[in-house]
C-alpha positions as CSV (number, residue, x, y, z in Angstrom):
1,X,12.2,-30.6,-19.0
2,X,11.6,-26.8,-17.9
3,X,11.2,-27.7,-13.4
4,X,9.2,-24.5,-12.0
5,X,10.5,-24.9,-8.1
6,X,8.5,-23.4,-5.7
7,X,10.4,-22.3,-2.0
8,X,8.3,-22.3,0.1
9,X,8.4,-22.2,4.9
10,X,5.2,-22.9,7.0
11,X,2.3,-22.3,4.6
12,X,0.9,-24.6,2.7
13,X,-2.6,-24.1,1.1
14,X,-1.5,-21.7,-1.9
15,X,2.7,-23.5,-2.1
16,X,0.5,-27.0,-2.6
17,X,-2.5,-25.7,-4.7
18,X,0.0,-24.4,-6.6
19,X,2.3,-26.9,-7.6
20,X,-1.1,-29.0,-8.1
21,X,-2.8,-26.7,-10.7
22,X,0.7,-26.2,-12.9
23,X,0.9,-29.7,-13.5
24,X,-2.5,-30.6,-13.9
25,X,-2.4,-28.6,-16.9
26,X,0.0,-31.1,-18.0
27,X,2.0,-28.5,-20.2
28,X,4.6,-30.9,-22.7
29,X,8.1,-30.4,-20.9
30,X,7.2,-28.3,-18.1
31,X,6.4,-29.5,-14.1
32,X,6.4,-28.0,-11.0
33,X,7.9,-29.1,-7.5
34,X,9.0,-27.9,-4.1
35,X,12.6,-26.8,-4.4
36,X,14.9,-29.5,-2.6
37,X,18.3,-28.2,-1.9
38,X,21.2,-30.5,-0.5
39,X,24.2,-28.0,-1.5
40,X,24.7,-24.8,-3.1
41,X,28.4,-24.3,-5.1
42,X,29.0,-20.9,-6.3
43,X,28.0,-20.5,-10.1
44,X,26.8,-24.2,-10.4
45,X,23.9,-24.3,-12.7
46,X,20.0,-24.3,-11.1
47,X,18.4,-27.2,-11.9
48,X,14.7,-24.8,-12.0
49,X,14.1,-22.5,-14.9
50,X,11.7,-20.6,-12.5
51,X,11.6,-20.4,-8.9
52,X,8.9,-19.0,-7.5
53,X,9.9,-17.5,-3.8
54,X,7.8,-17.2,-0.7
55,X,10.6,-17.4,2.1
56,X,14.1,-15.9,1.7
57,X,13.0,-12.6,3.4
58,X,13.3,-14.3,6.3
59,X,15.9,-17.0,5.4
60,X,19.3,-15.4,4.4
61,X,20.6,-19.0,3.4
62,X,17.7,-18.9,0.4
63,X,18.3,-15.6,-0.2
64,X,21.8,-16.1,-1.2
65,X,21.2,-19.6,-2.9
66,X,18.4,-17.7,-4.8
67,X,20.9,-14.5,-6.1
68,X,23.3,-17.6,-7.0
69,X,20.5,-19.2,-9.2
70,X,19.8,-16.0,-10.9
71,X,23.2,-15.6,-11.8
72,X,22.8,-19.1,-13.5
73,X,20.0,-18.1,-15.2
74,X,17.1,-19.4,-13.3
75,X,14.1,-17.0,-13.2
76,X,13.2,-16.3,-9.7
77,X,10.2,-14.7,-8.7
78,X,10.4,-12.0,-7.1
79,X,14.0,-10.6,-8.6
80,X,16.2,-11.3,-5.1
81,X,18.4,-8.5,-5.9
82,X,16.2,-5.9,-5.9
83,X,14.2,-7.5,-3.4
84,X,17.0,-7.4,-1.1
85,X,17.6,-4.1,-2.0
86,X,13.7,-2.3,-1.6
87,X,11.9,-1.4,1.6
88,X,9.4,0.8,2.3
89,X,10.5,4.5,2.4
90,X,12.3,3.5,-0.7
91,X,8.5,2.7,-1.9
92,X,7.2,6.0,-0.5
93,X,9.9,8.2,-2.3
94,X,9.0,6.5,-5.7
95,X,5.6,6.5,-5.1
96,X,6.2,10.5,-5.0
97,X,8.2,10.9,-8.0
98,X,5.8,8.4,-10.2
99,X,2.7,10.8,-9.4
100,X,0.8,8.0,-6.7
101,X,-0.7,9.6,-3.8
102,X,1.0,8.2,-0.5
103,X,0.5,9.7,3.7
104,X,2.8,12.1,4.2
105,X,5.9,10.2,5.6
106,X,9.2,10.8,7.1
107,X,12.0,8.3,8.7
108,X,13.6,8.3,12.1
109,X,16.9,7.1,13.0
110,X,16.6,4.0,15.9
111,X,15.7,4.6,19.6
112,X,18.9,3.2,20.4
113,X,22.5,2.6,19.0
114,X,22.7,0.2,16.4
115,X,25.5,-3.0,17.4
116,X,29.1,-1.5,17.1
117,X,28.3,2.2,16.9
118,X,29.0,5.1,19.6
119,X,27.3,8.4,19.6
120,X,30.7,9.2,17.2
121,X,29.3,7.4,14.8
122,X,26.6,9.7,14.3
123,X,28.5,13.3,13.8
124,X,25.8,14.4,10.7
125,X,23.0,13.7,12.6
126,X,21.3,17.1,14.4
127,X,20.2,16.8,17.6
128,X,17.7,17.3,18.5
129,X,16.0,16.8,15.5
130,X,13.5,19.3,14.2
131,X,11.2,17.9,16.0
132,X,8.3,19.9,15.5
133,X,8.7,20.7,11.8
134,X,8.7,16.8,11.6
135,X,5.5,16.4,13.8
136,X,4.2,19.9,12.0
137,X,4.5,18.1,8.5
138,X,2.7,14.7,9.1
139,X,0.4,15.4,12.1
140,X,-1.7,13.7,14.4
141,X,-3.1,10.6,14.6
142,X,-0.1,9.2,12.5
143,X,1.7,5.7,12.6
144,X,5.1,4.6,13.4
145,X,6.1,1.6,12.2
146,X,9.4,-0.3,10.8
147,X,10.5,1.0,7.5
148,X,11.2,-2.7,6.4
149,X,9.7,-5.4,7.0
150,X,6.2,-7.3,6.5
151,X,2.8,-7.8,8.4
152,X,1.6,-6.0,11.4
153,X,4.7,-6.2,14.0
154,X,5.4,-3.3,15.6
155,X,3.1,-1.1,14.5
156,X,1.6,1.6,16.6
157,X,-1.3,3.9,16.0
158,X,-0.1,7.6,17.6
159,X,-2.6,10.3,19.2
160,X,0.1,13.3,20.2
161,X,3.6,14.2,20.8
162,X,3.7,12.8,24.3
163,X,2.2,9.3,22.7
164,X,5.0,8.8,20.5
165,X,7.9,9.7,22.8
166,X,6.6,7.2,24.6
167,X,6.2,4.6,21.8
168,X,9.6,5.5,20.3
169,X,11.1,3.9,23.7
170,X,9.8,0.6,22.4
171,X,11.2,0.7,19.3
172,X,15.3,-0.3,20.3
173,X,17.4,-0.1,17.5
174,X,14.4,-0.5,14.6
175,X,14.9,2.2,11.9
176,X,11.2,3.6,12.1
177,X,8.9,5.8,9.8
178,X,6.2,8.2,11.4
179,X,3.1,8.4,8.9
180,X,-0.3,10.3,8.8
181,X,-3.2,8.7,9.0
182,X,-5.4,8.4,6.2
183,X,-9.0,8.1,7.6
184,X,-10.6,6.1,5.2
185,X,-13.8,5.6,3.4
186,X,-12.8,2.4,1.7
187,X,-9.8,0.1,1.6
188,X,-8.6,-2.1,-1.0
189,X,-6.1,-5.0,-1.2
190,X,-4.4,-5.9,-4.4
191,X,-2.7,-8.5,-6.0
192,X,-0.5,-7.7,-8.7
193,X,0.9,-10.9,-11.1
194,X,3.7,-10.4,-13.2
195,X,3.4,-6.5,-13.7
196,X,-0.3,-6.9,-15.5
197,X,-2.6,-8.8,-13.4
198,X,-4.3,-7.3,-10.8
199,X,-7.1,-8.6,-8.2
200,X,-8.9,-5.8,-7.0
201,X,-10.0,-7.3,-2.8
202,X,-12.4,-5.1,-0.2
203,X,-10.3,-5.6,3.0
204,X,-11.1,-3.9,6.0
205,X,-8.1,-3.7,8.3
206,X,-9.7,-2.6,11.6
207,X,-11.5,-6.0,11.4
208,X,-9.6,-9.3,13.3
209,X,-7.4,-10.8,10.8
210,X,-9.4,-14.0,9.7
211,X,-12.4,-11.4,9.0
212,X,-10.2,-8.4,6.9
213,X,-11.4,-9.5,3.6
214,X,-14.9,-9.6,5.0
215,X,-15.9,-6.2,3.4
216,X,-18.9,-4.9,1.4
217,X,-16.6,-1.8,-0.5
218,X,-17.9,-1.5,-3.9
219,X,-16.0,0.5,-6.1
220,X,-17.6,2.1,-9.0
221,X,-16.1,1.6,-12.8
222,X,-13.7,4.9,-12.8
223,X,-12.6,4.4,-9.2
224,X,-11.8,0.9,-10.3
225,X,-9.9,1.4,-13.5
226,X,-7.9,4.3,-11.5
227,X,-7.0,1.9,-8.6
228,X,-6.3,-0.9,-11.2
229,X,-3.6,1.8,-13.1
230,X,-1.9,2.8,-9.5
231,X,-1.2,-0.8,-9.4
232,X,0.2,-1.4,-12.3
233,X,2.7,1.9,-12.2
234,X,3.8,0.8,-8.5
235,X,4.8,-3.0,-9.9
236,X,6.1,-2.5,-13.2
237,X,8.6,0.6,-11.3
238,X,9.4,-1.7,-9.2
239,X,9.5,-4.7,-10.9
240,X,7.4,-6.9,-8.7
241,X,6.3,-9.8,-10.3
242,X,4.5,-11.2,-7.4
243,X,3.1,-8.4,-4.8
244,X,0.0,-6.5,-3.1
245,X,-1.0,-2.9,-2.5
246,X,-2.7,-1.4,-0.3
247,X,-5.3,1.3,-1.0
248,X,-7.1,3.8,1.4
249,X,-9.3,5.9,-0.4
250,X,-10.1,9.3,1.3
251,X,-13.0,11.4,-0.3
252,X,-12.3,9.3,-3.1
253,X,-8.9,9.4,-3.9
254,X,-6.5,6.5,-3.5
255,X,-3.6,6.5,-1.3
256,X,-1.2,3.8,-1.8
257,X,-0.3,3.0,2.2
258,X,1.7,-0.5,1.7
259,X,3.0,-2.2,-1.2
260,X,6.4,-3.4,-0.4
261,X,4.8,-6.9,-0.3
262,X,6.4,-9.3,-2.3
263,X,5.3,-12.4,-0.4
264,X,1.3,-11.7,0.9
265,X,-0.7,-13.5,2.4
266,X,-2.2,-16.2,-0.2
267,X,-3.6,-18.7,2.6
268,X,-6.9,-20.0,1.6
269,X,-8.6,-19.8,5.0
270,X,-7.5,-15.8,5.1
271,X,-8.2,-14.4,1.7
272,X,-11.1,-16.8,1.0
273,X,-12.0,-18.9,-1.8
274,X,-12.9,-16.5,-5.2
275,X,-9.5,-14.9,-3.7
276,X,-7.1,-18.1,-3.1
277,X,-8.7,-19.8,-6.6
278,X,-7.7,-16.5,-8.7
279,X,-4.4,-16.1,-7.1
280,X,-3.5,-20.1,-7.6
281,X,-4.8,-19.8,-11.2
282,X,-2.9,-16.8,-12.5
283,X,0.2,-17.6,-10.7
284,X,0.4,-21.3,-12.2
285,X,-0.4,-19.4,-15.8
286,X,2.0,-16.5,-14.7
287,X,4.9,-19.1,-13.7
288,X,4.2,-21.4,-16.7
289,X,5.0,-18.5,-18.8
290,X,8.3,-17.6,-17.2
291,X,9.3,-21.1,-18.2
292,X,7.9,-21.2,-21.4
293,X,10.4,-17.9,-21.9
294,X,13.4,-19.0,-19.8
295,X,16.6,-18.6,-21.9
296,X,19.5,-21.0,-20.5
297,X,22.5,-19.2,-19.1
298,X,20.7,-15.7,-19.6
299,X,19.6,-12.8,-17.1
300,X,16.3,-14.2,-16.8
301,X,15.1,-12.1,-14.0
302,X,12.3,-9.4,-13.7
303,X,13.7,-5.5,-13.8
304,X,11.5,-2.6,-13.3
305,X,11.1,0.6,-14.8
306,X,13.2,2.3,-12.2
307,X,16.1,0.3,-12.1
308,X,15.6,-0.2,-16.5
309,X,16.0,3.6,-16.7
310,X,18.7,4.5,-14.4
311,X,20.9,1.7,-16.8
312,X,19.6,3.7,-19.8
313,X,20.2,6.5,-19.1
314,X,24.2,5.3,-17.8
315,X,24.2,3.4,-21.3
316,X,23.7,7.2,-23.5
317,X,26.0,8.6,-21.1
């Protein structure tokens, strides 16, 4: 018997719908259940072939008992190794290299002194900073907000210098990033399933959240199919196999603003229900396959193209 477990905190629509729909396709040898874990021993086999995660970004207890399943050859989803190693100006500076438009963006050391550092710890770092070539280069309005990290928390739309001197006092010892602001025409959320299935939502974020996906954006065929390609390149980079991006399109063109989101929002009484029944659907199909493939004792885990071609290129070395 192949066990898909699926970790899971608060939510419970899409953990529940999910574990529903896999089995009731009543697949010979393969069933799904919430993960129950009484002990974790260093290199002791996972009793799941999958794992599907949607809580150890904020659980460091999963997160290691996750990397020590992989290791055993359970195939979690998303890969907590590179998970634990991505976060958003990582994203940005990929973005730029793979050809995907992105705000212009730059990184700011914290507000304040990070635990068990002095002002010597910081010897490389100018001060003041260059200031107004950084301010110069991404302009105003702009947003500042953490370069790790999920959902809308601390997050702060800018209007001028004086605005974000005073914001930045907020911020303590959170590594920020300062963004332009693309002033959009439409805006897109997408789900992106194991590097080839993409859900293409209108989301408007300016509404209140239970309203976001309550937009009338209708993309034509081309913009479509070129929104649909940016999401594929990000994931299969970055070897997502559960995420969403986030499109702004400015006269046209799509800028990819946030997809460092390997654990979105899938509650049914947010994303609605054409949204929540697609997502259940292709995930059950999506995590049934991983278990269908799941070699015992092997690296079963998801790589992207980034990481896949760094090792390459070290193996002709």
């Amino acid at each position: 018997m192949k066990k898909i477990g699926i970790l899971f905190g608060k939510e419970r629509s899409f953990p529940t719908a999910l574990i529903e729909r896999i089995n009731s396709k009543n697949i010979d040898g393969i069933m799904a259940e919430p993960v129950r874990i009484d002990k974790v021993v260093q290199g002791d086999a996972s009793e799941y072939a999958v794992i599907f995660d949607r809580i150890s970004q904020d659980v460091p207890f999963y997160r290691a008992y996750l990397k020590d399943a992989a290791i055993c050859g359970t195939a979690v989803i998303n890969n907590p190794f590179w998970w634990s190693a991505d976060e958003k100006f990582f994203n940005n500076c990929l973005a730029v290299k793979i050809g995907v438009p992105v705000p212009k963006t730059v990184i700011l050391p914290s507000k304040d002194l990070p635990d068990d550092t002095s002002e010597q710890s910081f010897s490389n770092l100018a001060y003041p900073m260059d200031w107004e070539g950084i301010f110069n280069y991404v302009g105003f309005p702009a947003y500042m907000k953490p370069f790790a990290g999920g959902g809308w928390k601390n997050v702060y739309r800018l209007d001028s210098l004086n605005d974000f001197f005073q914001k930045h006092q907020e911020t303590g010892q959170l590594v920020m990033l300062l963004q332009e602001e693309i002033k959009f025409d439409e805006y897109y959320r997408c789900y992106c399933i194991g590097g080839k299935y993409v859900r293409i939502m209108p989301y408007e974020p300016r509404n209140p959240h239970h309203l976001r996906y309550v937009a009338d954006f209708s993309p034509s065929p081309e913009r479509y199919k070129l929104m649909q390609d940016i999401v594929l390149r990000i994931n299969q980079y970055l070897g997502y196999d559960f995420n969403t991006v986030e499109l702004a399109l400015r006269d046209g063109v799509p800028y990819a603003i946030d997809f460092c989101n390997p654990a979105p929002d899938a509650d049914k009484a947010s994303v609605g229900e054409e949204n929540f029944t697609w997502v259940v659907e292709t995930t059950a199909n999506y995590a049934i396959e991983k278990a269908m493939a799941h070699q015992p004792g092997m690296d079963n885990l998801t790589w992207g193209e980034y990481i896949k071609r760094s090792a390459n290129k070290q193996r002709l070395i």
